[in-house]
N, C-alpha and C positions, 0 to 999 in steps of 0.2 A: 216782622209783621205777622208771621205766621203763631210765632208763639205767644202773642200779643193776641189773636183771635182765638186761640185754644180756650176752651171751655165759657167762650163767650154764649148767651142763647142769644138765636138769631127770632125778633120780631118782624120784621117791617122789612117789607123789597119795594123801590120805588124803581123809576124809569127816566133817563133823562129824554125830554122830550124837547121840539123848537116852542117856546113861550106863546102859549094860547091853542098847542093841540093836544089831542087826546091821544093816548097810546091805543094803537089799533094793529094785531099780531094777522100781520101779513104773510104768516108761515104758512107751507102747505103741508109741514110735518107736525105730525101728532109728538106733544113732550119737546116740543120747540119755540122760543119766542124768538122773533125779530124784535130789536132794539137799537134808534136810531144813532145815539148819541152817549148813553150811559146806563151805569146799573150800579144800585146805593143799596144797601145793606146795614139796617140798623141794628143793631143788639140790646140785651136788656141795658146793660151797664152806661148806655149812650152814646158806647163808639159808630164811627160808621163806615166802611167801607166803599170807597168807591172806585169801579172798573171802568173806565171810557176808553177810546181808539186816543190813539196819538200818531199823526205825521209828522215829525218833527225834520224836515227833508228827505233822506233817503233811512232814516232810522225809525222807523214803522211799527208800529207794536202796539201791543195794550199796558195801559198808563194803570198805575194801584195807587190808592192814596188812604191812607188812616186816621183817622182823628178822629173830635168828637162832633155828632151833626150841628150843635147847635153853635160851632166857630166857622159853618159853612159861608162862605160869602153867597150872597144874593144874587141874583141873574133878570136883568129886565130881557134877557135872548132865551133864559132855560127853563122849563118847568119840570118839576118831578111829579110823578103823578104816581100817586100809592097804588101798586097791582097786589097789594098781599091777598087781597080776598082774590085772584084767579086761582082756580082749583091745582094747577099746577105747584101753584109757591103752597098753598097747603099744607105738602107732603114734606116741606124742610123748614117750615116757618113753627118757629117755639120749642126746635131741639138745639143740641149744644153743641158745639164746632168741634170734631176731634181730628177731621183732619183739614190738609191742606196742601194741596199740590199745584204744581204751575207745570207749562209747557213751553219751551222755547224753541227759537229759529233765530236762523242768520238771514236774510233776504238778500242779500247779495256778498257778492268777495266786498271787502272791506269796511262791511257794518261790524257791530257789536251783536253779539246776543242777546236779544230779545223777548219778552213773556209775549206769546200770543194767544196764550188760554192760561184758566183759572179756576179752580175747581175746589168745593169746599164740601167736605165728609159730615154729617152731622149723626146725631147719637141713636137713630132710629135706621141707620145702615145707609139711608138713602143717601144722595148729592149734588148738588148745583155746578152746574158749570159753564162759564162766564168767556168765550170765545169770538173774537173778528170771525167776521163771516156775514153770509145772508142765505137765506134757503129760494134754492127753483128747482122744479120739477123734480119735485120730493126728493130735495138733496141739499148738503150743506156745501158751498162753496167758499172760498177764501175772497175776501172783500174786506182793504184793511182800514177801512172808513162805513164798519158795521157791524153791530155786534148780534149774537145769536146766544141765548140762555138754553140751556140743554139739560132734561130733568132726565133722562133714560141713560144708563149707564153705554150699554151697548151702542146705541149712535154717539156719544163722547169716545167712544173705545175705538169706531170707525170715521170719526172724523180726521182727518189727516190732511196736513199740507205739504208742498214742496219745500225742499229745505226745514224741515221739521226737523227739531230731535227727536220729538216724540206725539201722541196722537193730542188730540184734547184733554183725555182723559191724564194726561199727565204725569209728572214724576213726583211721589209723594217727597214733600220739604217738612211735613210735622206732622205724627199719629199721638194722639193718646193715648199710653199706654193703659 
């Protein structure tokens, strides 16, 4: 996946939302979205990238999925609502993928290892990064049925959970050289 994204340009960030509302960023942190259900990432070329929570019983994590958008199936429960124009997406929207790192955790003795952040490098230094969670009282919390988008290095870098390998900011899986 990751080398599949490499030197992809990223256009378009949408939001999965419940079918008929609008995405409305219930963060108290500045350089932070709240996002209920998902996050799509379009590229020029047509791919898309999608990040959503997944419970799948005690196997907990953020779910990645690749392909092209236009083989997305339909949703009369999901709406994606285009946020490219928030000033945030901005700063990563129309540069080109060079890197790509993930973070994982075990959640309990006898799960698997699982991604719970997801973080993408683009060609102007900045980066994206796609994490379970939900923010209160100016802080990011671990909530594995939420996701949090995080444009500031340094809060990805101090985001951290229990049973963590590693912070948000993660362990690079693919740089450009």
């Amino acid at each position: 996946m990751a080398a599949t994204l490499a030197g992809e340009r990223l256009l378009c960030a949408r939001y999965a939302t419940p079918s008929g509302s609008s995405w409305v960023n219930y963060s108290d942190l500045e350089g932070v979205h709240e996002v209920d259900m998902g996050v799509e990432l379009a590229t020029e070329s047509g791919l898309a990238l999608q990040l959503s929570w997944a419970t799948p019983g005690r196997e907990e994590g953020l779910a990645l999925a690749l392909g092209h958008g236009e083989n997305r199936t339909p949703s009369d429960l999901v709406d994606l609502v285009d946020v490219s124009a928030v000033q945030d997406w901005s700063n990563v929207l129309g540069y080109f993928v060079e890197e790509v790192a993930v973070s994982f955790y075990v959640h309990d003795e006898g799960s698997s290892v699982r991604p719970w952040s997801f973080r993408i490098g683009v060609s102007n230094g900045l980066s994206v990064t796609v994490a379970l969670g939900e923010t209160s009282d100016h802080s990011i919390r671990y909530l594995p049925d939420g996701l949090v988008v995080i444009f500031e290095e340094s809060t990805a870098r101090n985001y951290e959970v229990s049973d963590s390998l590693q912070s948000a900011w993660g362990e690079t899986v693919f740089r450009a050289e």
